[in-house]
N, C-alpha and C positions, 0 to 999 in steps of 0.2 A: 662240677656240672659237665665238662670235657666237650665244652661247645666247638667243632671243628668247622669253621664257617670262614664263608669271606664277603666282601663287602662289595668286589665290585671296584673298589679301590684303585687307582697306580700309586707308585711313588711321591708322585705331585702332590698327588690330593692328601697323604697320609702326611708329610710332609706341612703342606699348606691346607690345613681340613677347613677351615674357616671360609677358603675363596672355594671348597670343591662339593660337588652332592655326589653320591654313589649312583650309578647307574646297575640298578637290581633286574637283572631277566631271569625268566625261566621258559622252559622249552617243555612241551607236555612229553610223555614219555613212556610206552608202551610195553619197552622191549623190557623190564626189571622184573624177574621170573618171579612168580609165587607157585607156591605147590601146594596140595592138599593130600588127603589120603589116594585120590583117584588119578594124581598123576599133576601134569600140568595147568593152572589155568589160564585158557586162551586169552581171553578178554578180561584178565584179573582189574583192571585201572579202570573199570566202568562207571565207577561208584555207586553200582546196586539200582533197584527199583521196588517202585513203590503201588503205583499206579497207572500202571504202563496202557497204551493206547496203539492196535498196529494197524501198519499198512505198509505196500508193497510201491516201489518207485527204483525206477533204473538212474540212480545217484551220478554213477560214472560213465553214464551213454556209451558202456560197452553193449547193451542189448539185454543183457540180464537185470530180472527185476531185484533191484535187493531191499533192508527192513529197515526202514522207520518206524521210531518209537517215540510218543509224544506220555511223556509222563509228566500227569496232572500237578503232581508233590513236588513245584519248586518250578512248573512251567518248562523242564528240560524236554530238548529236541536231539536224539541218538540216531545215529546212524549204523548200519548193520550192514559190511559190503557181503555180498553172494557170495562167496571164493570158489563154490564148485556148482555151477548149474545144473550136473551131470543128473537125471531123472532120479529119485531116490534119496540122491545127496543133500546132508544138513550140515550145512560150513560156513559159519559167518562169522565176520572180522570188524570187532569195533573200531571206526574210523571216524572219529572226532573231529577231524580235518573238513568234511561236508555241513557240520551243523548250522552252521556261521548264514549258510547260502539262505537257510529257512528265517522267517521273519519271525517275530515277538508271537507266539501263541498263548492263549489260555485257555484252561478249562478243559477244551474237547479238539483233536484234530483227527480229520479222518483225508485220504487223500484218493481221488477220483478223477478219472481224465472227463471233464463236461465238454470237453470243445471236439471232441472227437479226431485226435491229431498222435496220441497215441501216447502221452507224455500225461503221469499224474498232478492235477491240480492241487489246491490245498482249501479245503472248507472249514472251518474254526468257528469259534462262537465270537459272540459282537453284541454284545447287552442283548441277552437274550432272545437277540437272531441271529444269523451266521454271515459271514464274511467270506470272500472268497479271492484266494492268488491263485493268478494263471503262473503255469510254468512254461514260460519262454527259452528253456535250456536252448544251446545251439551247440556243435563241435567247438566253436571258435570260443564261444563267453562260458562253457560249463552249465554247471549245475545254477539254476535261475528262477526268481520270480518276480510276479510283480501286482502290485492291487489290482483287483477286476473289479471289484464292487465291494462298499463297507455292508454292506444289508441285500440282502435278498429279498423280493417281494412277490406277491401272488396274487390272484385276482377269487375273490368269494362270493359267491352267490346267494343272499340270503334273503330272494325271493323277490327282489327290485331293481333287477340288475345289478352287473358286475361293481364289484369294493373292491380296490386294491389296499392290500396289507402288507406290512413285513411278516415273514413267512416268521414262526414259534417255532423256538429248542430254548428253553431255560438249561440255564449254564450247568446246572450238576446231570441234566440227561446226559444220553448220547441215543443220536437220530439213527435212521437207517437213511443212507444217501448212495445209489448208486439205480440201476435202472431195473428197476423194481416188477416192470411190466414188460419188458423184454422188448421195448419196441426202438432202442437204440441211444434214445438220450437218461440222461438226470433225472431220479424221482426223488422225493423224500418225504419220509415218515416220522411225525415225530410226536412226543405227546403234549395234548391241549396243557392251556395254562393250568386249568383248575386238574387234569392229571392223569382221568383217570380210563378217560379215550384218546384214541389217535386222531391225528389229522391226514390224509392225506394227499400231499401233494404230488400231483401230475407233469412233469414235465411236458410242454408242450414246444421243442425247438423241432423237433421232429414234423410235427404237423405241418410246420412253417419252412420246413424245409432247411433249416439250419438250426442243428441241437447248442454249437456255442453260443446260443440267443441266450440261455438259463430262466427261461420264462416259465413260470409256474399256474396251473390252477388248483385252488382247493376242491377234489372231487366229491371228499366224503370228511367229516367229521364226527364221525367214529366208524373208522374202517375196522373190520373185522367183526364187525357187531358184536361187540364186546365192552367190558369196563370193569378197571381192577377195583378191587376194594378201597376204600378213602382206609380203612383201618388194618388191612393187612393184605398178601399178595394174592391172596383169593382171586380169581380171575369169575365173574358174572356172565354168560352169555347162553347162545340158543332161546328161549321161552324166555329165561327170568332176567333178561336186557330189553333193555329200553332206549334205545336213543333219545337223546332231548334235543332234537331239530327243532322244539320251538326256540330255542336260545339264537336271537335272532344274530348278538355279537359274540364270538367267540372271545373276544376282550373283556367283557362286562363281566361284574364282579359278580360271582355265582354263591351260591347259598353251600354247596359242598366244603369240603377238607382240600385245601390248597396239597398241590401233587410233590410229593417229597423227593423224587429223582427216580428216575428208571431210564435204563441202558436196553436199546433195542438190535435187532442182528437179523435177516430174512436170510432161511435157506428156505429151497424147496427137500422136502426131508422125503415126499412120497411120490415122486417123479407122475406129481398131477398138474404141472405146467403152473402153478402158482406158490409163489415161495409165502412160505410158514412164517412165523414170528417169535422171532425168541427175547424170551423177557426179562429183565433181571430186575432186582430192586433193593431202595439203598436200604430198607432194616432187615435182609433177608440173607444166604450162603449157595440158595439153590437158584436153576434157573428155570424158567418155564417156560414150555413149547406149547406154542396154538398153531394144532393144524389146520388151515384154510381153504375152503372147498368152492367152489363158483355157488348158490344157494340161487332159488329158481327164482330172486327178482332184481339177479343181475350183481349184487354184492359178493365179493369174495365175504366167506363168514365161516366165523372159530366153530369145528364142531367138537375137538376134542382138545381137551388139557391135558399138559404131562409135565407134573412137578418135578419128575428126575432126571429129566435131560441131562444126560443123551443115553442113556441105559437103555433106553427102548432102540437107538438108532445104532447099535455098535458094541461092544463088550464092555461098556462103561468103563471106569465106575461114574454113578452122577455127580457133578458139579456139588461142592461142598466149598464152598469159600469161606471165611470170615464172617464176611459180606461186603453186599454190593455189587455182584458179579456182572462181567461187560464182557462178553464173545464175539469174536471177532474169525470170518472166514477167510483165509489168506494159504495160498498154497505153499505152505513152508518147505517142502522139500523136494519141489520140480518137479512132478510129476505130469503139470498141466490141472492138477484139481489141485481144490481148495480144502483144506485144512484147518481143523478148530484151534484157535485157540480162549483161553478164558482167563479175566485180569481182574482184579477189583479197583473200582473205580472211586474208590474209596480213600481219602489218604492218611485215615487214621483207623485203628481197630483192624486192623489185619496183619495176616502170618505173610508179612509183606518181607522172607525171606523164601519161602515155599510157595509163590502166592500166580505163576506161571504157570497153568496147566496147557499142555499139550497133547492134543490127540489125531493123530493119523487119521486118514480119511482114507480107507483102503476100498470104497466103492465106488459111486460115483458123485460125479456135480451135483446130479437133482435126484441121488439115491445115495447118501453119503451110510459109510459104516465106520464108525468112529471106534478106534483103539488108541487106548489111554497109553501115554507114553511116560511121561515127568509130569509132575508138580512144580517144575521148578527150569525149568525151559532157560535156556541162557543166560539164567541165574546161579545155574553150579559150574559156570566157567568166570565168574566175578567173585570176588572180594564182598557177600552179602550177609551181611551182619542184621538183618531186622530193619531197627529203627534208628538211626544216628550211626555216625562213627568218629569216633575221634581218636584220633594217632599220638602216640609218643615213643620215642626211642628210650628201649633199657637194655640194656646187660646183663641178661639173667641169669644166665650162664656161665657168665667169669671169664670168657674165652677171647675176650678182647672185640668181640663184631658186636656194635650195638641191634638189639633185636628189635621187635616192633610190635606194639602193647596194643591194640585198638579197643577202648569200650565203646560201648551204643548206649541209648535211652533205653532201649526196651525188646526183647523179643515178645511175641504175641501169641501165650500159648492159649489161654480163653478169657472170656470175660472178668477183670481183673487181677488177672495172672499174667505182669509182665514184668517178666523177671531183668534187670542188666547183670549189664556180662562183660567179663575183660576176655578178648580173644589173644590169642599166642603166637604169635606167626615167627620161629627162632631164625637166623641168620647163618643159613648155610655155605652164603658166598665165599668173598674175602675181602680184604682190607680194600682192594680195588673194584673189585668184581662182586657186591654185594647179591645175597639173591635170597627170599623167605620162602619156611615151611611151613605149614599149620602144626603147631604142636597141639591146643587145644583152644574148644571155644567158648570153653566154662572154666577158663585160668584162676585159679583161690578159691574157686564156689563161690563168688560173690552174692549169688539169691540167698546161697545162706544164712547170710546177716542182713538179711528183710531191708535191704536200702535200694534205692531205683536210682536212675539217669546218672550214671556215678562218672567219673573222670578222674584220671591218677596221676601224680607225677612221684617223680623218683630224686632220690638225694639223700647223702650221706649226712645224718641229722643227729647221729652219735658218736660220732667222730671214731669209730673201728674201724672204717676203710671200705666196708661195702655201702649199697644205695639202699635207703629205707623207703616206706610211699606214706604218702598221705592223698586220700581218697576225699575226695571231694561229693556231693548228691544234693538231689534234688530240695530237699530239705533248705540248703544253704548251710550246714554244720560239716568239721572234717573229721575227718576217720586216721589215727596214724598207727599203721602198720609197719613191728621193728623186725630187720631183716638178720636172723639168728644164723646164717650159714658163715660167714665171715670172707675175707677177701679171695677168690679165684673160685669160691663154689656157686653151686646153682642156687638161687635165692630162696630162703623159704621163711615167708613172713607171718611173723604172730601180733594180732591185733593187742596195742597196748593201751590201747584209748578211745573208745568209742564215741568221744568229743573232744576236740583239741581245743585247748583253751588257752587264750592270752595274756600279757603279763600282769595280772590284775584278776587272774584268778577267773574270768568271765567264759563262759564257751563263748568261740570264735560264731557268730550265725551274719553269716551276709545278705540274707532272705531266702531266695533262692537258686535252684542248677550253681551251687558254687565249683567253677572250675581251677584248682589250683596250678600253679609251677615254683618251683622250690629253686630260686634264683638269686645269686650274691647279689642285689641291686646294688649296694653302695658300695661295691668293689674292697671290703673289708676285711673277705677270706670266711667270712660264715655267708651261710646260706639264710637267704631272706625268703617271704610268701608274698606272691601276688595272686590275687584269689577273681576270677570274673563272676562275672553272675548276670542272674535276669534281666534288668534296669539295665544293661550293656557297661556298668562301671570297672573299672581295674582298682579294686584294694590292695593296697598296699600296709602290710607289715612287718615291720623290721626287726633282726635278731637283737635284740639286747642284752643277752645271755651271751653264749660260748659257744665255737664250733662242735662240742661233745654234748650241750644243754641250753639248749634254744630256748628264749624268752618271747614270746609276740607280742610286738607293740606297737599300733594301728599307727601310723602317720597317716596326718591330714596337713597338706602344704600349704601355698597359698594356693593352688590350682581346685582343692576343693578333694570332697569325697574319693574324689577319684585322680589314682596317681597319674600326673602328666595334664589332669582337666580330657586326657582320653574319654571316647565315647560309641560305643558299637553303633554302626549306623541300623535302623530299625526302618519298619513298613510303616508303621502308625506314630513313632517318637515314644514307645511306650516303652516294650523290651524289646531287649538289643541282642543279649543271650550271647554277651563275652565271652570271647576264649582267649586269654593273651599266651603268647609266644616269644618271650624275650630272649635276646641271642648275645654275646658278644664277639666282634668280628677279630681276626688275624691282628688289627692297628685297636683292639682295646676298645674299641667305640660300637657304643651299645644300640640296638635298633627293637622296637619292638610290634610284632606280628600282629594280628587280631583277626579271629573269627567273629561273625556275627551274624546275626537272625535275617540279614538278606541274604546272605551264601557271598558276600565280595569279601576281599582281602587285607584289611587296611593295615598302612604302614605309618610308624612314628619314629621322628627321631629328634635329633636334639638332647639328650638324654644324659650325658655324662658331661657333671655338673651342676647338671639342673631337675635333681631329684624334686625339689620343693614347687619347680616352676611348671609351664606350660610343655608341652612336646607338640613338636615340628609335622603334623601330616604330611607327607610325602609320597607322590607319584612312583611305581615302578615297573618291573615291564609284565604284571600281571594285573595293573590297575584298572578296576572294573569287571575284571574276570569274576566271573559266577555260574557254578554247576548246578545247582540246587540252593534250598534253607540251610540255615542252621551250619555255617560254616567252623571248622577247627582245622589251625595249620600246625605243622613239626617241622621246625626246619633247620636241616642239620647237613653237614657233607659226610656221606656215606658210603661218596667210591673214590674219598681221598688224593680226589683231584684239584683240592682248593679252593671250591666253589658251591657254595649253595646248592641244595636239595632241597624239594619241599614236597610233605604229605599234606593233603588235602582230604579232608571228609565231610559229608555231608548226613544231611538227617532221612537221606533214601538207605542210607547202609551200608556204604560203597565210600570205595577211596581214589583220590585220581592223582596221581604223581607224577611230579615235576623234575628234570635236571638242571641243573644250572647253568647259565650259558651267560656268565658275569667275568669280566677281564680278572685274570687272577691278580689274586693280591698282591702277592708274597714276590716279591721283587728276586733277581739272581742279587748274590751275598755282596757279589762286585758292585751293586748300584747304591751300595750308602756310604755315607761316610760315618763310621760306626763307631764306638765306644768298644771298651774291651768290657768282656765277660771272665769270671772267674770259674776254672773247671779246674776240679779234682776226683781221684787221680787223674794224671794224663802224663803218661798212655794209661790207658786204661784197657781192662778183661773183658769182664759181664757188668761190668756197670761202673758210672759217674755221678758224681753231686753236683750241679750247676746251682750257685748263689745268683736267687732270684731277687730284683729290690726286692723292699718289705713292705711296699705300698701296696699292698693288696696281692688280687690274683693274677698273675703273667702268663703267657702262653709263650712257651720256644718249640721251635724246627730245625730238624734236623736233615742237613743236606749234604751230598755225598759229593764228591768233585766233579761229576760232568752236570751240578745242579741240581738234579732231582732231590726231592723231597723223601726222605724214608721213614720219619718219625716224628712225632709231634705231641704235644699234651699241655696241660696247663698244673697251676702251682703258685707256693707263695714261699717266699724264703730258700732254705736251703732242699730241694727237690733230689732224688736218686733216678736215675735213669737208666731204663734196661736196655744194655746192646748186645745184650748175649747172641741175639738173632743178626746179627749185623757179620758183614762181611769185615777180615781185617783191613784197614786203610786209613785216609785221612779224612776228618768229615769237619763240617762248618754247623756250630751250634748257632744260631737266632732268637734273639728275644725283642720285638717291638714292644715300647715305650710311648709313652705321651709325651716324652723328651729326646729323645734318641732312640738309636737298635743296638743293643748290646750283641757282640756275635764274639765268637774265641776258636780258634782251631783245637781238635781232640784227635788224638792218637790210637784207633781202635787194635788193640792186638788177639 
């Protein structure tokens, strides 16, 4: 398996393991290049999106406004710095470092200055009403908020004097909140409960002389005279609307189709001093524009509909989403006007790698002319895979730099056509300096073998010396793919089994999403399966066969179904949606990783020796970290400095990566008192045999006289080792032991 890991370890601890715990950190990590066809991606570590949600806020009180993005799929809060204000210019820098400053959102965030101070606030949903943080940033405290109010309220008029209510936005809208009537403070719009009219709220802090009061009245309840269909997005108005003003409660349970979700957005589109409505809806792809006219008893009201927005307002093309579509006006590239953008608000059933439309506003504020840019707006500078992403390191290439395999769940091409996919990203760095290309994003055809939500790992499982896979899917059944290129070529796998079965002859079925890793558990030189899956369990299967002819044979310990008594932490205790990532470190001692269906990171350990027993949860320095759902981790050292690396993915599509920042392990050769090791030849040419015990699989390093490390690998018995690339001189071989460190000087000539 060639795990190059460390622990985190000193001497002490490897030494004394029983009195020591590992102190595991990671450091998030930006600067690890990817590339695609188009060059570099900026923001490659974003981990993708889904259901993105925007708005404009000056993050670094340098005076430029830059982007916040609240996406729905997993509650994530991104930040986006401005890098170039200059009029025209689109230059944003994800900076992960701001997020922290924003509090717990759900659902919906849109961000507005109400107190009139010049700084954006933050409005959110709150049991379907809205909440609101002030932002109190200052030079001295940064980027800042803090509660104003859990609920907003408003005062109705429903012919008996004033009612105060909390103001309505059910949680899958999204309101229109900003000042709607131009006279300086907070309006909002949003739709009734039963759905199928607007409300509208009037801010009244203005009246009173101070807009940060956030005092509302209900003016109209069905603004725009209008009303969408309970049964499709048909929009009702002019003549064949009706207000129902006898409804004396806006709360009372009404005889209509409760309102399924709709996303609203006000320009004024025909510079008649009253901003239009734009409409989206969650069973729909299109958007709709109601243009609003003052009508002669005082109501602004819908006279015209236009289902292709924005075609009629700019050189299109129209809004074609998925569905769900949610537009958002924000001036994306300085110009001092505002700029469309369009997102689904949806966070399932969409081409939620394409799913960013972008269109320039090349006219004005309240005469806009929209030119369609991308589909896929700061998405083609991310790592965006569809739906899921999960990482593994392989070698596909021979060339010694492990590369980087990501499958997803699903890309989202139509209505039951979601195909997975293993992407290819090869490893063009070096041993120090790793760095990825996109080689492809449909690696094997995997749609071809009609399997979904798949996940692979890799391992030489026929003992010829390259890595073979076994594919793991939705199903809960595996897939093993034998790898016919042979050792230093590029892989190329033919399916041998399109169910792998255990020693008894039975297919392997876990339920379901079975995730595997092809991992020596018992340190006994063959490779073992631990398989996760839905219910958040880690199966465990052990080879009972040969390193060349693998036998599976299910252990169940006393810890129960699941190896260790391990359990992915879940939302509801139902699934968990396992990903295990088992490692072994530098000192032997095995740790094992876990993704799971909250997006956090869990760690186990206790492990060696205590196959049969319980495993140790443990704290480490990403505990409680979560970007998103649906978390998988890969964690391997990859720029050969000794220490921990870790891939992270999420079920947005996107991947976000870690370096390690753990004391290294690997002691200088001078700090043991060591055992001798047996090397032959020595001196040696292009190559050595170091006798490794026979108790399993050992890991030795190789270090040159001023210390450094220059080689490394693992093995069982007698091992060859290549120094052909090595300079001539004297070097210090290493092998840590659960009893000792075996080390031997070698003579490279």
């Amino acid at each position: 398996m060639g795990f190059k890991i460390s622990s985190g370890l000193t001497l002490t601890c490897f030494l004394l393991a029983s009195m020591c715990t590992a102190q595991i950190n990671f450091i998030r990590d930006l600067s690890l290049m990817v590339n695609d066809d188009a060059g570099t991606l900026t923001n490659a570590w974003t981990g993708g999106l889904t259901a993105p949600q925007f708005s404009r806020i000056d993050v670094d009180l340098d005076g430029d406004k830059d982007l916040f993005i609240f996406d729905r799929d997993g509650g994530r809060k991104l930040v986006f710095l401005n890098m170039d204000p200059t009029p025209g210019a689109i230059n944003y820098k994800y900076a992960p470092e701001y997020a922290d400053a924003f509090p717990v959102l759900k659902e919906w965030a849109l961000l507005r200055d109400f107190d009139c101070d010049g700084k954006e606030d933050i409005f959110t949903n709150f049991q379907s009403s809205i909440k609101v943080y002030r932002n109190v940033s200052t030079p001295e405290s940064g980027l800042q908020f803090e509660l104003f109010t859990n609920q907003i309220f408003g005062t109705f008029d429903f012919g008996a004097g004033d009612t105060e209510l909390p103001l309505v936005c059910l949680s899958m809208d999204l309101p229109i909140i900003g000042d709607h009537d131009g006279d300086g403070d907070i309006d909002i719009i949003t739709f009734t409960e039963s759905a199928t009219t607007l409300y509208y709220f009037r801010g009244t802090g203005v009246d009173q002389g101070d807009c940060s009061l956030l005092q509302f009245e209900c003016i109209n309840r069905c603004y725009g005279m209008f009303n969408e269909s309970t049964e499709s997005n048909v929009v009702i108005y002019a003549d064949d609307f009706q207000c129902p003003f006898q409804v004396a409660d806006p709360r009372s349970a009404q005889t209509r189709a409760l309102h399924a979700g709709g996303t609203l957005c006000d320009i004024d589109v025909d510079q008649n001093g009253i901003k239009d409505i734009i409409i989206g809806d969650v069973t729909y792809n299109n958007l709709l524009l109601l243009k609003l006219e003052d009508a002669v008893d005082g109501q602004d009201s819908a006279i015209f509909v236009d289902p292709a927005f924005p075609v009629n307002n700019g050189s299109g093309p129209a809004v074609a989403l998925q569905r769900f579509p949610a537009a958002y006006y924000e001036d994306i590239n300085n110009d001092g006007i505002s700029d469309l953008l369009v997102a689904p608000n949806s966070r399932f059933d969409g081409d939620d790698d394409h799913s960013v439309w972008f269109y320039i506003n090349e006219g004005q504020e309240d005469l806009p002319d929209f030119t369609f840019v991308k589909d896929n707006f700061l998405q083609d500078q991310m790592i965006e895979l569809g739906r899921g992403a999960y990482p593994v390191l392989f070698d596909f290439d021979g060339d010694g730099l492990k590369d980087l395999v990501v499958a997803n769940k699903e890309y989202y091409e139509e209505i039951d056509v979601l195909p997975s996919q293993l992407a290819l990203f090869r490893n063009t760095g070096t041993a120090e300096a790793p760095g990825y290309t996109l080689v492809d994003l449909n690696w094997l055809d995997i749609p071809s073998y009609a399997i979904e939500s798949i996940y692979p790992s890799f391992g030489d499982l026929d003992g010829d010396g390259d890595f073979d896979m076994i594919l793991g899917e939705e199903t809960g059944i595996l897939h093993y793919f034998e790898n016919t290129a042979g050792v230093g070529n590029e892989a190329n796998f033919v399916l041998e089994a399109a169910a792998i079965t255990d020693s008894q002859g039975t297919v392997i079925d876990i339920g379901q999403f079975a995730t595997p890793q092809i991992f020596d558990v018992d340190n006994d030189g063959k490779l073992d399966l631990l398989i996760g899956e839905k219910l958040g369990l880690v199966n465990y299967f052990r080879n009972t066969g040969t390193a060349s002819f693998p036998l599976w044979t299910r252990v169940q310990g006393a810890a129960g179904d699941s190896l260790g008594g391990v359990s992915a932490t879940t939302y509801l205790g139902i699934n968990g949606y396992s990903v295990p990532n088992m490692v072994r470190d530098t000192n032997d001692v095995m740790h094992l990783f876990l993704g799971n269906e909250t997006g956090t990171i869990q760690l186990f350990n206790n492990i060696n020796n205590n196959i049969d027993g319980l495993f140790d949860a443990e704290p480490f320095g990403l505990d409680g970290f979560r970007e998103g759902d649906r978390s998988a981790v890969w964690v391997e050292d990859i720029d050969n400095d000794g220490k921990w690396d870790m891939f992270y993915g999420i079920i947005n599509g996107g991947l976000v990566y870690f370096d390690g920042d753990a004391v290294d392990p690997v002691p200088t050769v001078e700090s043991f008192n060591a055992e001798s090791l047996t090397i032959f030849p020595n001196p040696a040419e292009d190559q050595f045999t170091v006798v490794l015990p026979a108790n399993g699989v050992h890991y030795y390093f190789i270090f040159d006289m001023l210390g450094k490390k220059v080689s490394e690998g693992f093995g069982s018995n007698n091992i060859s080792v290549d120094v052909s690339s090595l300079s001539s001189g004297l070097y210090t071989v290493l092998v840590p032991t659960a009893k000792a460190t075996l080390t031997a000087k070698v003579l490279v000539n």
